[in-house]
Each structure stands twice: as C-alpha cells, then as structure tokens.
N, C-alpha and C positions, 0 to 999 in steps of 0.2 A: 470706625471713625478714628480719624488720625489722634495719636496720645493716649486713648483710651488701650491700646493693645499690648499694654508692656507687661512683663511677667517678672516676677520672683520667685524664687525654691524657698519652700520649708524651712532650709539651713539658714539660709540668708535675710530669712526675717526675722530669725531667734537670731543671729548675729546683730542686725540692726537696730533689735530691743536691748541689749545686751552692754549695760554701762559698766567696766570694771571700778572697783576703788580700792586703789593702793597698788603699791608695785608689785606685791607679790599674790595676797589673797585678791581674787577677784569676786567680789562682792557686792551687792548695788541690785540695778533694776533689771531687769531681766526678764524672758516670756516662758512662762508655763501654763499647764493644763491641769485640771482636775474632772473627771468623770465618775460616778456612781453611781452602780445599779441594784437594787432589789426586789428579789422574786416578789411577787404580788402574797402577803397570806393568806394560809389557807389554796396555794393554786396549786395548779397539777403540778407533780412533780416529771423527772422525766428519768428514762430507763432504757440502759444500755442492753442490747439482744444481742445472743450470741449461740453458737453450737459447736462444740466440742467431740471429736471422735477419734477412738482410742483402740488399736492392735495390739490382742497380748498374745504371746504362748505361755503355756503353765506347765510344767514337767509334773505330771500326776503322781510320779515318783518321791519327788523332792519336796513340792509344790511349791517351786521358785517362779515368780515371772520376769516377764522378759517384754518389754515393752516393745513390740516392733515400729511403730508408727503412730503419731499422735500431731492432728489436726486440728485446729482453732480458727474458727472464722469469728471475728467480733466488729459488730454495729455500736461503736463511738459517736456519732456527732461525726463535728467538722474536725478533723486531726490536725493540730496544729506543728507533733513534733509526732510523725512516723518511729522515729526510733526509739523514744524515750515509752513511747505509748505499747512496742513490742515488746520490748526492755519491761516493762509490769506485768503484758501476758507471760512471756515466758519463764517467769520470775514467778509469779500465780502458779502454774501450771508446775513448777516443781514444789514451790510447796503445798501443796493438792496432791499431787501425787507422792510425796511425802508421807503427809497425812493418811493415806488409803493406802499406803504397802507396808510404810520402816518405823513411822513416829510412834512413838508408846509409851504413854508415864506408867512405870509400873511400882505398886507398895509392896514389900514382903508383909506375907498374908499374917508374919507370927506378931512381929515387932511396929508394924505398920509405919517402917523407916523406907525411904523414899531409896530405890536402889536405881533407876538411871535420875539420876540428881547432877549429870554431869556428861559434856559431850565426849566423855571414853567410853559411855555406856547407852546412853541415849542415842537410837537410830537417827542421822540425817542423809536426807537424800543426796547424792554427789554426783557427778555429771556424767559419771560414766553410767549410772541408771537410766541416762535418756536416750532417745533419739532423738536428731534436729526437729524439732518439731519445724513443723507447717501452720505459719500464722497468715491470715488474712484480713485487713481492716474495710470494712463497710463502712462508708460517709452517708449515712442518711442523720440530717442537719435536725436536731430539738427544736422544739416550737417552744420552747418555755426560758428560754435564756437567748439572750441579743449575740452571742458568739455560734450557737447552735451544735454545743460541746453537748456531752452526755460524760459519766463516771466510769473511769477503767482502770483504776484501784484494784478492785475484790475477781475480776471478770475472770481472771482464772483460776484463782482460789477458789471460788463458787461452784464450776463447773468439772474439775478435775476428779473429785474423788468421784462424784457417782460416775465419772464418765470411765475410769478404771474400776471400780469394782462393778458396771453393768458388763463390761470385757471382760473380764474375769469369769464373772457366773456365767457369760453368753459362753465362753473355752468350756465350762466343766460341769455344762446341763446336760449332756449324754452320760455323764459320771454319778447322775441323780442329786447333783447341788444346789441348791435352791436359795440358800443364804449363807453369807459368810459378814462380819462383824468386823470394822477396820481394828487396827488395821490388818492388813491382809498378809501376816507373815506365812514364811514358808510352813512353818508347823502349824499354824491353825489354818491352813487350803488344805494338807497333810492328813489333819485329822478329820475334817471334812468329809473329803474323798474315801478315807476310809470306811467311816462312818456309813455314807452311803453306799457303799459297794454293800458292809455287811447289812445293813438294812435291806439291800435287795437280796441278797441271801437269805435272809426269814422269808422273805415272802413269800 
C-alpha cells in the first residue's frame, strides 16, 4: 500500500531520538536498550565436550619427552570469537602440559623452606616445549542459554595433563611402567624405567 513502505536503519532512528544539549556535551534524550537474562534455578547446566590427543617420545636413557604432536578438538556452543576462544585452548593446553612434565613446588625436606619460591627455580613451560598444536572447534549450540554458548575457560587445562601422562605410559609400557606421578620430570620417568627393568630382573 502506497506510504506504508518506507524504511529506516537502526542508525537513523537512534539518530532521530537523539536530542543534543549544549554545544559541546551532548546530552538529552536519546534511544537505548536494556535486556536481561537468567538461568532458570536449579536448571541444567550446560557442558563443554571435547578430546584431546597427544604424541610423545621418551629417551629411556634420559627420560626426557618430547612432545611430537598434540591435537584438541573442543565442543563450545556457538563461537562467537574463533580466535580468542583458540587463544584459551591453546593457552590451557600449555598450562596442562606444564602441570604434567616441568611445574613442581618443591620444600627442603630439612628446613621445610620453600626452594622454587621463585621463576629462576621454579619449572615453566616455554614454547619451544610445544608443537603447533592442532585445534578444532565444534558448534553444537547449549539449550540452556539464549546465545547457545557453552565454557572454554578450563577446556585445555582439564584435558592436557591426563592426555600427556596417558602418552607417556602408553611410550614406556614395554619398559614395564605402569604409573608415574606428575609431574613427569626427566628423573622421576628415569627412575621409573629403572625400577622396572630391575624388577623384571628379580623375576
């Protein structure tokens, strides 16, 4: 119907609400929004899925590793920022792998004074420890929030250490290792493998 068909943009109806006062502050009437939303209590929460897998070599010698290859596929929700959301896993994922090979508070057992108290002594991970990892994000959308986000905060930090120390034992289970204790330094894989060599010796 003739008149009925006219349009405006967005911009131009916040401009048309949009009364300044005074020559310089522009203050007055003006169009805004507010919306708010809360989970229902008591309802389902919702939960980010994901799986993690991790290539090592171990010098049974040394018992240094060596991370060859380390893979992250993660079920997010709806991704709203690709990058920032990779930027957490692969941010997670070194510190998880942190955590399972170099990080260690360690006491002196005499004085029970704190000796890495300090990052000249205290193991952290550094990038030459990695390999590029291989991230992947799955969009399957949460029923329990109006954006259909899920949490990917923790998703690599969660999954990294068991996913390097299952690598590790899965390398040094012909060597009779059965468990090792993070984290995973060179000397305690070391004593390990020793361990179990001479235990197969007794037998």
């Amino acid at each position: 119907m003739v008149g009925t068909d006219k349009r405006m943009g967005i911009v131009d109806v916040a401009r048309a609400f949009f009364a300044p006062a005074g020559p310089v502050l522009k203050l007055g009437l003006g169009l805004d929004g507010v919306g708010t939303w809360s989970g229902v209590p008591g309802g389902a929460p919702n939960y980010p899925n994901g799986c993690q897998v991790c290539e090592v070599e171990v010098d049974p010698e040394t018992g240094q590793v060596h991370i060859d290859r380390f893979v992250a596929i993660d079920d997010i929700g709806m991704v709203i920022n690709p990058m920032i959301c990779e930027g957490q896993i692969h941010g997670g994922i070194a510190q998880g792998v942190g955590q399972a090979l170099i990080e260690n508070v360690v006491y002196d057992q005499a004085s029970g004074q704190l000796v890495t108290g300090s990052f000249l002594d205290y193991g952290m991970p550094r990038a030459g420890d990695f390999p590029s990892f291989v991230s992947e994000l799955v969009e399957i959308p949460a029923k329990t929030n109006p954006l259909g986000i899920k949490g990917i905060g923790e998703a690599g930090t969660i999954a990294a250490p068991p996913t390097v120390v299952n690598a590790v034992l899965d390398a040094l289970h012909d060597l009779g290792v059965e468990h090792l204790d993070m984290p995973l330094t060179p000397a305690r894989i070391w004593q390990a493998v020793n361990s179990a060599q001479q235990a197969r010796a007794r037998a």
